[in-house]
C-alpha positions in Angstrom: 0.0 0.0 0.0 3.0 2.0 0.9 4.0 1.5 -2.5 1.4 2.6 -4.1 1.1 5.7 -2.3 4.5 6.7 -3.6 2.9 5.8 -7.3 -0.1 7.9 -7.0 1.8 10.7 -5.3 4.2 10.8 -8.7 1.2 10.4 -11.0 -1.1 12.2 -8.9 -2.5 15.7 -9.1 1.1 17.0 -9.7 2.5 15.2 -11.9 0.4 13.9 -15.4 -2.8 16.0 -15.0 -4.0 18.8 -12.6 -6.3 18.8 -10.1 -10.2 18.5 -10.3 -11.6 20.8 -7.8 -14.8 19.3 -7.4 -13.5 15.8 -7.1 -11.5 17.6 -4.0 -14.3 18.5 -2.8 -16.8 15.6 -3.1 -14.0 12.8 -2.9 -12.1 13.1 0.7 -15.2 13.1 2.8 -16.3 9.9 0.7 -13.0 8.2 1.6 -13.1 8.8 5.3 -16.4 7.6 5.4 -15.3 4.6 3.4 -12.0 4.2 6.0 -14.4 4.4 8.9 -17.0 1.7 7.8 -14.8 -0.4 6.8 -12.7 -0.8 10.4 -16.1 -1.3 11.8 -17.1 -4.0 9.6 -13.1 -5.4 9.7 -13.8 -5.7 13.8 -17.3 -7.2 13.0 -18.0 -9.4 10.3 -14.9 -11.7 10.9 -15.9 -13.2 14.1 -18.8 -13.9 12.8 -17.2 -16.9 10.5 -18.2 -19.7 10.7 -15.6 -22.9 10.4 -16.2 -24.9 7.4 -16.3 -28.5 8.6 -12.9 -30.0 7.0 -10.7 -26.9 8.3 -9.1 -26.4 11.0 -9.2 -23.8 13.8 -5.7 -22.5 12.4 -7.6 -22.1 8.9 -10.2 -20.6 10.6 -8.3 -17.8 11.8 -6.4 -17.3 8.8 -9.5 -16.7 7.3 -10.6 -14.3 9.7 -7.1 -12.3 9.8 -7.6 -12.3 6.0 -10.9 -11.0 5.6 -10.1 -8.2 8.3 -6.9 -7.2 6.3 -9.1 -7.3 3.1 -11.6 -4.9 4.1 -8.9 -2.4 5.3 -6.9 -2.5 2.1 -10.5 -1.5 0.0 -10.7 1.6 2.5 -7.2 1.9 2.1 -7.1 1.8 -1.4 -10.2 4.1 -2.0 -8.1 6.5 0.1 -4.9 6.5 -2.1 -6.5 7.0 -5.4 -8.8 10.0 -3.8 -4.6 10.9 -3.4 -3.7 10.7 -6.6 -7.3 11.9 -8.0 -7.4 14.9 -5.5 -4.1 16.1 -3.7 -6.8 16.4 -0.9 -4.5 16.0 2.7 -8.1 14.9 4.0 -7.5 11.4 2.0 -4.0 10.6 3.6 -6.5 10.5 6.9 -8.8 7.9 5.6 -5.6 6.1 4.6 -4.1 6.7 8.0 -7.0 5.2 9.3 -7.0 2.0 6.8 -3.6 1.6 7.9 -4.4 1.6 11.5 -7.1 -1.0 10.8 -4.5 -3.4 9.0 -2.3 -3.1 11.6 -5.4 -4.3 14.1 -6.1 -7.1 12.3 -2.9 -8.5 12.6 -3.2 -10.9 15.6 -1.7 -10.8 19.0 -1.7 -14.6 21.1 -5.2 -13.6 22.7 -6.6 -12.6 19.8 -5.0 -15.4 17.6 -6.7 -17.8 20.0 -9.8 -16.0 19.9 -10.0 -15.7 16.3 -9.5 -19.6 16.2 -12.3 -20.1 18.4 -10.4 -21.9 21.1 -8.9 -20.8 24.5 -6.0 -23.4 23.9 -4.4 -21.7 20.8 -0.7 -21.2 21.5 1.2 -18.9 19.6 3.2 -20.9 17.3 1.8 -19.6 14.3 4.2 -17.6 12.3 1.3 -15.0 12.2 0.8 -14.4 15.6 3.2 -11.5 17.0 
């Protein structure tokens, strides 16, 4: 995401063509809206999973880290191309708060044994910090 931040800020508004005022007006509020939504909806809909009946709790909260991550990056995302659409300083928030919401769903132990929907979980899972 970082990556493409740095694309969009070369292509963006001041590089290739110049900004569009009313997109810089309508566009940044849209995009923290977006950010906001979808860290609510990361911390909600994941837990809600259920475990399909051949995987494994491990799976499962793959899954769940996954879909968490997912819905961060579209916020995220949204955010960087209001960037390079805009110049708008009001869309590096939304992506500020996308970023924080990736960084969330990565899993501590307790939550790593939370989203695997047992108390027994350790952390040997290289995903767990």
């Amino acid at each position: 995401m970082i990556a493409f931040t740095a694309v969009a800020t070369y292509v963006g508004p001041r590089g290739f063509w110049g900004r569009n005022d009313e997109l810089a007006r309508i566009l940044p509020p849209i995009a923290i809206g977006l950010a906001v939504v979808c860290l609510v909806i990361s911390r909600l809909i994941p837990p809600r999973m259920k475990q399909a009946p051949a995987a494994t709790p491990d799976a499962l909260g793959v899954a769940r880290t996954v879909v968490a991550s997912a819905l961060n990056q579209g916020g995220a995302l949204w955010a960087v191309i209001g960037w390079m659409l805009t110049g708008s300083t009001l869309t590096l928030v939304a992506l500020v708060i996308s970023i924080a919401g990736m960084l969330l769903a990565f899993p501590s132990s307790a939550r790593w044994a939370r989203l695997c929907a047992t108390s027994e979980q350790r952390a040997a899972n290289p995903l767990v910090r």
